[in-house]
Every structure is written in structure tokens, then in C-alpha cells.
GUDO-372603 format. One record per residue (C-alpha): residue number from 1; residue in one letter; z, x, y. Coordinates in Angstrom, 1 decimal. Example, Ala and Ser with C-alpha at 12.3 -4.5 7.8 and 13.67 -1.06 7.14 Angstrom:
2
(fivo 1; "a"; (7.8; 12.3; -4.5))
(fivo 2; "s"; (7.1; 13.7; -1.1))
This chain:
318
(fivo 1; "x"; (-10.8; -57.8; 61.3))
(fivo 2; "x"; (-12.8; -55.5; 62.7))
(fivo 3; "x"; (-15.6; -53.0; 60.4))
(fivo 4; "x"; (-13.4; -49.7; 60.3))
(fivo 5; "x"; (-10.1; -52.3; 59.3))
(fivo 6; "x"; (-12.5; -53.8; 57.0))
(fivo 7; "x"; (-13.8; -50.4; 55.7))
(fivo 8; "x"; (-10.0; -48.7; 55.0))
(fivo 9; "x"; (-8.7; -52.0; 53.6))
(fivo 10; "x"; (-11.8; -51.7; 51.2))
(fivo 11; "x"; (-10.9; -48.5; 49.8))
(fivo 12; "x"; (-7.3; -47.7; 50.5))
(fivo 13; "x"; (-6.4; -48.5; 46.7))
(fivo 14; "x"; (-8.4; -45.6; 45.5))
(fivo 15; "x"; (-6.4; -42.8; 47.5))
(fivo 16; "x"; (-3.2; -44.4; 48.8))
(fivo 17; "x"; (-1.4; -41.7; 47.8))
(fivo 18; "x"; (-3.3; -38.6; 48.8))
(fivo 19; "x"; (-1.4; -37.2; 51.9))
(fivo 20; "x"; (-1.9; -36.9; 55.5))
(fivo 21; "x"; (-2.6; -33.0; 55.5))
(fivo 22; "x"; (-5.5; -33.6; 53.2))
(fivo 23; "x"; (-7.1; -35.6; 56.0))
(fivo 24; "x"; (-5.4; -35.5; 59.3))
(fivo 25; "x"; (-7.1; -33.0; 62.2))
(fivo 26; "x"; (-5.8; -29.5; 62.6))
(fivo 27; "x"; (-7.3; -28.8; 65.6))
(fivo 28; "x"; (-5.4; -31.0; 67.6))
(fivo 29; "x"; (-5.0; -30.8; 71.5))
(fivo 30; "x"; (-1.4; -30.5; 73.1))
(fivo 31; "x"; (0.3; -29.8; 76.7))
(fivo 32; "x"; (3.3; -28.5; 78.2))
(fivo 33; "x"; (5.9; -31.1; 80.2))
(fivo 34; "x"; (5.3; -28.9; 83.1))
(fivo 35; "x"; (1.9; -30.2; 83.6))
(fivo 36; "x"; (0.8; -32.7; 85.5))
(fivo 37; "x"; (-0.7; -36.5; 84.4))
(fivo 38; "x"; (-4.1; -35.5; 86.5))
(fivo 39; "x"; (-4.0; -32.8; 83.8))
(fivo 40; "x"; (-3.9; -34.7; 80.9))
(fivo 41; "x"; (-6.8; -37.0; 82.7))
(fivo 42; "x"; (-9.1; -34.2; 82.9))
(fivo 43; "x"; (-8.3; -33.1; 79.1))
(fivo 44; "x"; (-8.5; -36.4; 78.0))
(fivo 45; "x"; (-11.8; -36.9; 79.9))
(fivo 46; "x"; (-13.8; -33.8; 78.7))
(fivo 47; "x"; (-12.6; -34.0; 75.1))
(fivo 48; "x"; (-12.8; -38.0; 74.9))
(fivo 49; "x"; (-9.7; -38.3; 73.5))
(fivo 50; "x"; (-6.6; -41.2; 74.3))
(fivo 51; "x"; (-3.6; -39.8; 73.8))
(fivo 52; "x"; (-2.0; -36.2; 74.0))
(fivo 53; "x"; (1.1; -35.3; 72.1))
(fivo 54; "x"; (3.6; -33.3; 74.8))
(fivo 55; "x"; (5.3; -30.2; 72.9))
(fivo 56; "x"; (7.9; -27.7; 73.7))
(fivo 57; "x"; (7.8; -23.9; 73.6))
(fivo 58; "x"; (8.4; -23.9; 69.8))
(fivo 59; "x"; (5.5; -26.6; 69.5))
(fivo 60; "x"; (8.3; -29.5; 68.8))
(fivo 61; "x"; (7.0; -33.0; 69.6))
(fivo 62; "x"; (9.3; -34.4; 72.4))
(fivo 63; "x"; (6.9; -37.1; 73.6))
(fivo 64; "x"; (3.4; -37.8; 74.2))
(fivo 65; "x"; (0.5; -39.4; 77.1))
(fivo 66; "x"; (-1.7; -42.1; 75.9))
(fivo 67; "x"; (-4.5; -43.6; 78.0))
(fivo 68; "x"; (-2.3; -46.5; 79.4))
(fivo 69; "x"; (0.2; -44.5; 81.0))
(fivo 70; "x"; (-2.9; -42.5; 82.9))
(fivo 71; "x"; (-4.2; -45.9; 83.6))
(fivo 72; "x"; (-0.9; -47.0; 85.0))
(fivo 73; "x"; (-0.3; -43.6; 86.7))
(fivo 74; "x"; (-3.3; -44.2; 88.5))
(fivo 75; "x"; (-2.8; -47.8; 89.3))
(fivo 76; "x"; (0.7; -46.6; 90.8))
(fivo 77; "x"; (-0.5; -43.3; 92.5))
(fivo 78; "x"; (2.0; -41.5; 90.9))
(fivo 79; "x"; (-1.1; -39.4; 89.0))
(fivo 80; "x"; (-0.1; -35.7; 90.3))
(fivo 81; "x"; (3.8; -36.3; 88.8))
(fivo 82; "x"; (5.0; -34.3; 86.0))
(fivo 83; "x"; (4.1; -35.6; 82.4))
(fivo 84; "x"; (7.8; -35.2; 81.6))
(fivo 85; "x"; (8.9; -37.5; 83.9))
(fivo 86; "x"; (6.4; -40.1; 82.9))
(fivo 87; "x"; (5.7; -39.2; 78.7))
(fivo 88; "x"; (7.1; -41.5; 76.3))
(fivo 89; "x"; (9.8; -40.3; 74.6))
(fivo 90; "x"; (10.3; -41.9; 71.5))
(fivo 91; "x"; (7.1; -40.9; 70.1))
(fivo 92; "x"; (5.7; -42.7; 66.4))
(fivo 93; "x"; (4.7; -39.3; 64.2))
(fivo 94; "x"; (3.7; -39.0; 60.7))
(fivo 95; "x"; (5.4; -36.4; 58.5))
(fivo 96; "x"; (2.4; -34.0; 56.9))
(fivo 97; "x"; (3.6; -35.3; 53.1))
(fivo 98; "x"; (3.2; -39.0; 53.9))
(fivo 99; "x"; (0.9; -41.0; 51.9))
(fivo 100; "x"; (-2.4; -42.7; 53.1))
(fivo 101; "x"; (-1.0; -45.6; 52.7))
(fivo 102; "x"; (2.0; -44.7; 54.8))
(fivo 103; "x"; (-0.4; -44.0; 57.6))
(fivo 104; "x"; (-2.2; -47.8; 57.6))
(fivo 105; "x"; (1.1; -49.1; 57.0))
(fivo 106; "x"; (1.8; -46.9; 60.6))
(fivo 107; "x"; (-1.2; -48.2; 62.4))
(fivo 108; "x"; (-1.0; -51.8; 61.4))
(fivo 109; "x"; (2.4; -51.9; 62.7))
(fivo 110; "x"; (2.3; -50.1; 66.0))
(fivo 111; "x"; (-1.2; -50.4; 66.7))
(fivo 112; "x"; (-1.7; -46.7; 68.3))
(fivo 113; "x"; (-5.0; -45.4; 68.5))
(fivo 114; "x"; (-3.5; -42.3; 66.9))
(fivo 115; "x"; (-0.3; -40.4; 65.4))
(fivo 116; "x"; (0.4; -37.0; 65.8))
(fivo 117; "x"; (1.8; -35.1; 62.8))
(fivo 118; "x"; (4.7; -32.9; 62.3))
(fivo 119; "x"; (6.0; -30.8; 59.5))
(fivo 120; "x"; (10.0; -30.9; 58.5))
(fivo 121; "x"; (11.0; -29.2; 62.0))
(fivo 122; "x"; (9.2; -31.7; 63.9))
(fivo 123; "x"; (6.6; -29.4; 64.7))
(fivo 124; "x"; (3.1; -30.8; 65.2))
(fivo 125; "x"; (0.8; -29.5; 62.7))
(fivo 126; "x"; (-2.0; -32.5; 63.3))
(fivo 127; "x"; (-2.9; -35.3; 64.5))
(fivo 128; "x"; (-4.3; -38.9; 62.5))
(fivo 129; "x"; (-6.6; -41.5; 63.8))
(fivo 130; "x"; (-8.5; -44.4; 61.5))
(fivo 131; "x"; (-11.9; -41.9; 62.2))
(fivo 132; "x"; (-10.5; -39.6; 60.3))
(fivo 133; "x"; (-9.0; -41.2; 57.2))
(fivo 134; "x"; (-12.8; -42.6; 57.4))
(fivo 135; "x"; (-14.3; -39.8; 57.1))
(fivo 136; "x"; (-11.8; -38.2; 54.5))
(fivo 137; "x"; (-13.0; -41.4; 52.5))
(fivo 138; "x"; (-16.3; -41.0; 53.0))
(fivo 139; "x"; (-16.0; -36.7; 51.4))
(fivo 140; "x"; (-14.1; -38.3; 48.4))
(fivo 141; "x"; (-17.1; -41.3; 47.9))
(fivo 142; "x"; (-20.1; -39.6; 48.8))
(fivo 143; "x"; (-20.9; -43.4; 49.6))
(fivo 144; "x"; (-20.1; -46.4; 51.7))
(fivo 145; "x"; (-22.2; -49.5; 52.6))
(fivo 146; "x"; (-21.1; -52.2; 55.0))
(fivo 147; "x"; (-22.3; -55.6; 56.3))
(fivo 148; "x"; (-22.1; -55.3; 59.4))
(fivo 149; "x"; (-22.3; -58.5; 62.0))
(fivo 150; "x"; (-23.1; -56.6; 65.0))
(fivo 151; "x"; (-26.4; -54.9; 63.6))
(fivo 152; "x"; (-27.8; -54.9; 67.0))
(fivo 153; "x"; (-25.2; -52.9; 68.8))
(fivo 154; "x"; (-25.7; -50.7; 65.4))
(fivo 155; "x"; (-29.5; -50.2; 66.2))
(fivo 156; "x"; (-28.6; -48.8; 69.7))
(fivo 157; "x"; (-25.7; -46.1; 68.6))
(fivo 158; "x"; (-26.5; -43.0; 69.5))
(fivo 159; "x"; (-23.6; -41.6; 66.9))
(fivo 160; "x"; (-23.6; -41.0; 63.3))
(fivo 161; "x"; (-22.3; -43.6; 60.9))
(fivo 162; "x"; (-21.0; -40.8; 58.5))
(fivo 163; "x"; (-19.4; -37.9; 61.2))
(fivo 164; "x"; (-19.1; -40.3; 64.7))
(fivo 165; "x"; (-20.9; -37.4; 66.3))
(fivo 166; "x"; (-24.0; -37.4; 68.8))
(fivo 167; "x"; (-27.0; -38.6; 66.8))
(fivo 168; "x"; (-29.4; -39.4; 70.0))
(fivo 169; "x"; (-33.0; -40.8; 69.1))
(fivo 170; "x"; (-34.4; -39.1; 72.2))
(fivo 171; "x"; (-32.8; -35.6; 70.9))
(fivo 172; "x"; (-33.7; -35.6; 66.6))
(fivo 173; "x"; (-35.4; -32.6; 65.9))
(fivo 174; "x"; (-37.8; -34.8; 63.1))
(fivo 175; "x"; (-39.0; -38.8; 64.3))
(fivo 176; "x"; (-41.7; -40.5; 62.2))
(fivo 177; "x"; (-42.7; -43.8; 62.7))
(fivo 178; "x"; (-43.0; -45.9; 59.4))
(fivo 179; "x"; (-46.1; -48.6; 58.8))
(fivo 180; "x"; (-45.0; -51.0; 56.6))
(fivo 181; "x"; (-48.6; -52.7; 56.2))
(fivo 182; "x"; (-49.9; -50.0; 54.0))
(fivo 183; "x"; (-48.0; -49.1; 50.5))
(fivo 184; "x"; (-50.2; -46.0; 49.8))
(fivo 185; "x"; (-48.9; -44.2; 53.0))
(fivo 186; "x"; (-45.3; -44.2; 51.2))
(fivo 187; "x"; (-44.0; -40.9; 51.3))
(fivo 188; "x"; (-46.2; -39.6; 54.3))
(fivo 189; "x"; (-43.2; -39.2; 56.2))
(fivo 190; "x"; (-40.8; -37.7; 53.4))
(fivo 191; "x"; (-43.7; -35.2; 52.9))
(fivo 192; "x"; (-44.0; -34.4; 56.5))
(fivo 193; "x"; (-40.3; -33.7; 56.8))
(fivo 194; "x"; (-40.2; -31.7; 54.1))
(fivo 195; "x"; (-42.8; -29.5; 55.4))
(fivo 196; "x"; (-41.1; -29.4; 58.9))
(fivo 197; "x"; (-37.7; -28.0; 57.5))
(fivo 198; "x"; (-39.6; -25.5; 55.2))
(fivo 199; "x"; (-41.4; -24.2; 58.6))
(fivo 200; "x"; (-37.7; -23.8; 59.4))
(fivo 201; "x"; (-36.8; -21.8; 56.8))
(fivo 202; "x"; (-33.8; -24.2; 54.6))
(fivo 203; "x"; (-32.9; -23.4; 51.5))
(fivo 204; "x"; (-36.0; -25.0; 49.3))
(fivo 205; "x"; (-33.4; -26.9; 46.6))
(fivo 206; "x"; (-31.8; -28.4; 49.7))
(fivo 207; "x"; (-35.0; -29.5; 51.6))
(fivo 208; "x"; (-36.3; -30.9; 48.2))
(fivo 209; "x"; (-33.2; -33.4; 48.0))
(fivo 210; "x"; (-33.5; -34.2; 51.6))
(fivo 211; "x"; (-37.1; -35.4; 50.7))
(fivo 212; "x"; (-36.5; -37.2; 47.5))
(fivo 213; "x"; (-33.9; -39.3; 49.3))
(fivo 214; "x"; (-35.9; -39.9; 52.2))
(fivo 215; "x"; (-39.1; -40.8; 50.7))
(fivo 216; "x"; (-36.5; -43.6; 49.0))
(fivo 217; "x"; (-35.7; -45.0; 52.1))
(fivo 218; "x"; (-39.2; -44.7; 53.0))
(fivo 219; "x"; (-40.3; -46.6; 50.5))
(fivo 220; "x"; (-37.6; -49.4; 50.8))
(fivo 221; "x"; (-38.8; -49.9; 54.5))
(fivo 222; "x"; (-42.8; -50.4; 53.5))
(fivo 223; "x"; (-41.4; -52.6; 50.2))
(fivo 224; "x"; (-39.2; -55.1; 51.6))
(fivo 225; "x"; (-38.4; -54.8; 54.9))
(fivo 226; "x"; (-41.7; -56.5; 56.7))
(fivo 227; "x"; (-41.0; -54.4; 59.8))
(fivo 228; "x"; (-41.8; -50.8; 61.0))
(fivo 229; "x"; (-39.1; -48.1; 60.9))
(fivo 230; "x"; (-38.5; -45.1; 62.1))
(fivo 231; "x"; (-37.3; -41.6; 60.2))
(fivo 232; "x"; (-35.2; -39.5; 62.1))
(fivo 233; "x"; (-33.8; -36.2; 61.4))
(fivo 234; "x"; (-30.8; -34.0; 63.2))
(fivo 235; "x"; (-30.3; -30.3; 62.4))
(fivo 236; "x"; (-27.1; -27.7; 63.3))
(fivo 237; "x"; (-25.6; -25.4; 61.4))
(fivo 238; "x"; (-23.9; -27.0; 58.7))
(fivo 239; "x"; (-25.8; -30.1; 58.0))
(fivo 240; "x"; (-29.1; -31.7; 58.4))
(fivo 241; "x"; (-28.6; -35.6; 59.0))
(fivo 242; "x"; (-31.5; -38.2; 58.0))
(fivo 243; "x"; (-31.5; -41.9; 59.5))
(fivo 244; "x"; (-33.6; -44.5; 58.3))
(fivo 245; "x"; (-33.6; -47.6; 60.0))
(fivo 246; "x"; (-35.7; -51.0; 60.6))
(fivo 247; "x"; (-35.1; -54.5; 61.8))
(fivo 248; "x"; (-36.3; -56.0; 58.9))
(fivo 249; "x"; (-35.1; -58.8; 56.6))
(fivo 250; "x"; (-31.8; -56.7; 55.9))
(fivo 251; "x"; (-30.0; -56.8; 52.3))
(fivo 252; "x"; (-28.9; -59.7; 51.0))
(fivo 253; "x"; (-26.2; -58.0; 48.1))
(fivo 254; "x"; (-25.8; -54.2; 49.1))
(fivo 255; "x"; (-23.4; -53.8; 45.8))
(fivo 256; "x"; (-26.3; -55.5; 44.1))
(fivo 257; "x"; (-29.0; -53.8; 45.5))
(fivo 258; "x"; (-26.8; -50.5; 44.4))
(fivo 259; "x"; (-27.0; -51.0; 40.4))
(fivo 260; "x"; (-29.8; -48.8; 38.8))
(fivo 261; "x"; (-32.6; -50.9; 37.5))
(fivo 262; "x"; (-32.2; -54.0; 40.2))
(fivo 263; "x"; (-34.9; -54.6; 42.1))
(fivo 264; "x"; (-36.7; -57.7; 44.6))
(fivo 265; "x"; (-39.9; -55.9; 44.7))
(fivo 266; "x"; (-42.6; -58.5; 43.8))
(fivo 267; "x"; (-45.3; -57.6; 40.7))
(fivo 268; "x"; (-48.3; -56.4; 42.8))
(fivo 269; "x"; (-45.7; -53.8; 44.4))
(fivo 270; "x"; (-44.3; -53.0; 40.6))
(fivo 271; "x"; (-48.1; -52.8; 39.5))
(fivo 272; "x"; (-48.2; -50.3; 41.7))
(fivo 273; "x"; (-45.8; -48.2; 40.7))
(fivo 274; "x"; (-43.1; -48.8; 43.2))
(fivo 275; "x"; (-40.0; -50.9; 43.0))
(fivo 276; "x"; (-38.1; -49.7; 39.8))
(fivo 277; "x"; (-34.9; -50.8; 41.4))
(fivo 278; "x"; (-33.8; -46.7; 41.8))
(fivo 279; "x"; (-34.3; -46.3; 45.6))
(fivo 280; "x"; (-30.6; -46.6; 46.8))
(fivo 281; "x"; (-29.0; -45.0; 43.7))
(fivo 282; "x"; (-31.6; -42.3; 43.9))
(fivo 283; "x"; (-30.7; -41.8; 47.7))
(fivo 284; "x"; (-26.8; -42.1; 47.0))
(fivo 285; "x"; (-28.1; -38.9; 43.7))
(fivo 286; "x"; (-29.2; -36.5; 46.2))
(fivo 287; "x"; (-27.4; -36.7; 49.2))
(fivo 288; "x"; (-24.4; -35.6; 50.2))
(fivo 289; "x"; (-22.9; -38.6; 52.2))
(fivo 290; "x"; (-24.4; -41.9; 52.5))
(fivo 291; "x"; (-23.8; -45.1; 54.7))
(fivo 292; "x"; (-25.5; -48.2; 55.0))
(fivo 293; "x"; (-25.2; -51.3; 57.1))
(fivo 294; "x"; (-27.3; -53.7; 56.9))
(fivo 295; "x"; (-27.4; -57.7; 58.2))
(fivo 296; "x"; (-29.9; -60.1; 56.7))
(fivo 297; "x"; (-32.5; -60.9; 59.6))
(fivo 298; "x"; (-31.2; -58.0; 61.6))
(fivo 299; "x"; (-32.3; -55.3; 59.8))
(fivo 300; "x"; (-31.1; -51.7; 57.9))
(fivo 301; "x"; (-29.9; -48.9; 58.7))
(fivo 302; "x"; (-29.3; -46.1; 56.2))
(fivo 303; "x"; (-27.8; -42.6; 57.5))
(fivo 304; "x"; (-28.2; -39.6; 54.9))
(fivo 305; "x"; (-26.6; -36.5; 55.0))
(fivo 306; "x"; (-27.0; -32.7; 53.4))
(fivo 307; "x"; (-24.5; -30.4; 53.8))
(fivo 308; "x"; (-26.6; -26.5; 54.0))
(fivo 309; "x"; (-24.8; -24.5; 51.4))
(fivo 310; "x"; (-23.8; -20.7; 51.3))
(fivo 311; "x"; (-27.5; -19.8; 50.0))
(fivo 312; "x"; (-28.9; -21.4; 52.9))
(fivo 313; "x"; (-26.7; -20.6; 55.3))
(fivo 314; "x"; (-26.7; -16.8; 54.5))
(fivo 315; "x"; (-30.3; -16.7; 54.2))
(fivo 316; "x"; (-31.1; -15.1; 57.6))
(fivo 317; "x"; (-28.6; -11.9; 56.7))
(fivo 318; "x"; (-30.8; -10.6; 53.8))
């Protein structure tokens, strides 16, 4: 089983019953059966999507194009045909009033990448894929943590954990490097990120969160990871996203490490005022969204993220 299986098996139980309009994607992508496959290729190259549902004039689903029949329209050179001659026909939808659960239930079964939604007239009004009941999870928890066993192809993602968009190293707008071998530099780079998005002009309330949290995950990287780390820190319009990451000793017991109060910090560290066991829960307080993966030997990474309110946001119309 893979992470995102593992993931929505996890926490299915909580909201099995919430519907698919509460999480599925409006803004879904569509054709005509008068176009052509080489179409669909070039949509589903640009937008990196896998499959297109195929509607009629009154927006009925009548079939769909996945990413194997392009494949296979290539292979057979039939690529400039019409995607009505070539669409499946007996497409797999959801209904907008399913549950969540009907939707894993859907993707176990078939294993599509994706399901496009209709309403009672078999119009499509969406479109599902496990990404997005993720991410749906993720608004309703404010938290997830996984172990993940593939921590180095974690360390070289150039996506967020939280939103699966572009995170880029080479492109953060923030990138401080963390030295573990000196406790009393803790919070250097919390305080220098909180100076950099006041120069910018956020919302103060907001850019005080985004420092208590980081200097957290600051800290955690200097106490027990016995490896350099890096902050970074991505800003658009509706978010600012902080990642924290080494390639430490990992967490042993994320759920453990979790609990208010629990902490491995060793005396001289405590003597020093650090390690109170209030580093993730105080990171999980003042963010928005949290996620963290960690493997023991491999390293952690933990990906914070602050959504800019109204204040902020309307700031530059005064």
C-alpha cells in the first residue's frame, strides 16, 4: 500500500460520510467529441492531467479520454482521429451526493486515476481524484504526519506535501541554513524570517504565527536532529508556505512525539531552557496546515502553512 492509500485509509472513518461536492474540483477540464485525440494530448500535456471527461452540448457526460487510450492512439497512429470514435463509452462517474466513502469504495474497485462527477441529469459538475479527498482531509485536520519509507525521494520533491503544488528550493523567496552545533543560534532564522515578511508588508498577527512555528521547527533541527537543515519559505497571494527539513536521526513515534509535554531532549538541552516537549503541538497551534514525514536515519521534513487572511490581503487598498 502505497503513502496516499495509506493516508485515506487512516482517516476515512472520520468523514466517510461528507459528500463529494464538499471536496471534488469544480474547475474541471472537458472537450467536445468533435475534437481530435492530438487535442486531448496537448490539454492533457499543458495542464498535467490523465484523463478528460468528453461532454455533449448540454454538458452530459457521454464518455471520457484517459492517458492509455492517448498512449495507444499513439502507438497505433490513429492520434489525429475523432475522440468519439475512440472515447470510452461506459464511463465510471460519481453522483455529487455520494459519500467519501462511496468514492474509495469507487477507486479501490476500478482503479482510475480519477472520476468525473455529475449531478441528477448526468451533467458533470466536477471531477475527484485521491489528491483531492487529501487535501479536503488535510482543511478538516489542520494536521497529518506520515512515516514515510522513501524519505529520500521526499528530500528531492520539488512540490508541497500539503497543496501538491510547485515548491522549488532553487525558487523560495526565504532559505536559511540551520547549524545544529550551536543551541544559542536557535531562533536566528525564525527571527530573520520574520523580519523578511514584515519588509514585505504581511499582516503582523500573521507573520508572528509564522515565526512562532518556525522557530519550533528550528529548534527541533539544532535539539535532536544532529544534522544541518534548511528553512525555506514560498509566498503568493493566498498563502505563505514554510518547510523545514533535515536528514537527521528522524522520529522514532511521530503520534508520540505529538502529545504536549513529551520530550527526548537530554538535561543539559532542558537546563537550558529548550526541550519542554511543546515544539510540534506548538507548530500544529499556529499554523494553518501541517505535514510531517519523517524516517528514522533518513531524516524530517515538516511543511507549514499560513493562509493570508482578509486583513492582510486587503491591506494594500487602504
Amino acid at each position: 500500500m502505497n503513502v496516499q492509500d495509506a493516508l485515506l485509509e487512516k482517516l476515512q472513518e472520520f468523514f466517510r460520510d461528507s459528500k463529494v461536492y464538499e471536496f471534488m474540483n469544480r474547475d474541471v477540464i472537458c472537450v467536445t467529441p468533435d475534437k481530435t485525440l492530438l487535442h486531448v494530448k496537448e490539454i492533457m500535456r499543458i495542464k498535467r492531467i490523465s484523463g478528460v471527461p468528453v461532454v455533449d452540448d448540454g454538458k452530459r457526460v457521454i464518455g471520457i479520454v484517459s492517458l492509455e487510450d492517448i498512449i495507444k492512439a499513439l502507438e497505433g497512429n490513429y492520434i489525429r482521429e475523432s475522440v468519439e470514435k475512440r472515447m470510452t463509452k461506459n464511463v465510471v462517474s460519481l453522483h455529487e451526493n455520494d459519500t467519501l466513502q462511496d468514492a474509495l469504495k469507487a477507486f479501490e474497485k476500478y482503479g482510475y486515476g480519477r472520476f468525473p462527477v455529475v449531478d441528477d441529469e448526468n451533467k458533470l459538475v466536477g471531477i475527484v481524484t485521491k489528491h483531492d479527498i487529501i487535501y479536503f482531509l488535510l482543511t478538516k485536520l489542520g494536521l497529518i504526519y506520515l512515516h514515510d519509507r522513501r524519505m529520500e525521494e521526499v528530500l528531492e520533491r520539488s512540490t508541497s506535501l500539503v497543496t501538491g503544488e510547485a515548491l522549488e528550493r532553487g525558487k523560495a523567496d526565504f532559505v536559511f541554513h540551520i547549524d545544529y552545533f550551536d543551541v544559542n543560534k536557535i531562533g536566528i532564522g525564525a527571527a530573520r524570517l520574520k523580519r523578511f515578511l514584515m519588509e514585505k508588508g504581511l499582516d503582523e498577527e500573521l507573520v508572528r504565527r509564522v515565526a512562532i512555528a518556525t522557530y519550533e521547527a528550528e529548534a527541533n533541527v539544532v535539539i535532536h536532529s544532529g544534522s544541518d537543515g534548511y528553512i525555506y519559505c514560498f509566498l503568493d497571494d493566498e498563502k505563505i508556505a514554510v518547510r523545514v527539513e533535515d536528514r537527521g536521526k528522524g522520529i522514532e513515534n511521530i503520534e508520540l512525539a505529538m502529545k504536549e509535554g513529551y520530550s527526548t531532549a537530554p538535561d543539559h538541552i532542558r537546563e537550558l531552557g529548550f526541550g519542554a516537549g511543546m515544539g510540534l503541538p506548538n507548530m500544529k497551534r499556529y499554523s494553518d496546515r501541517m505535514v510531517i514525514i519523517s524516517e528514522v536515519g533518513k531524516g524530517v521534513v515538516v511543511e507549514l502553512m499560513f493562509f493570508r487572511r482578509e486583513k492582510d490581503e486587503n491591506k494594500g487598498d487602504r
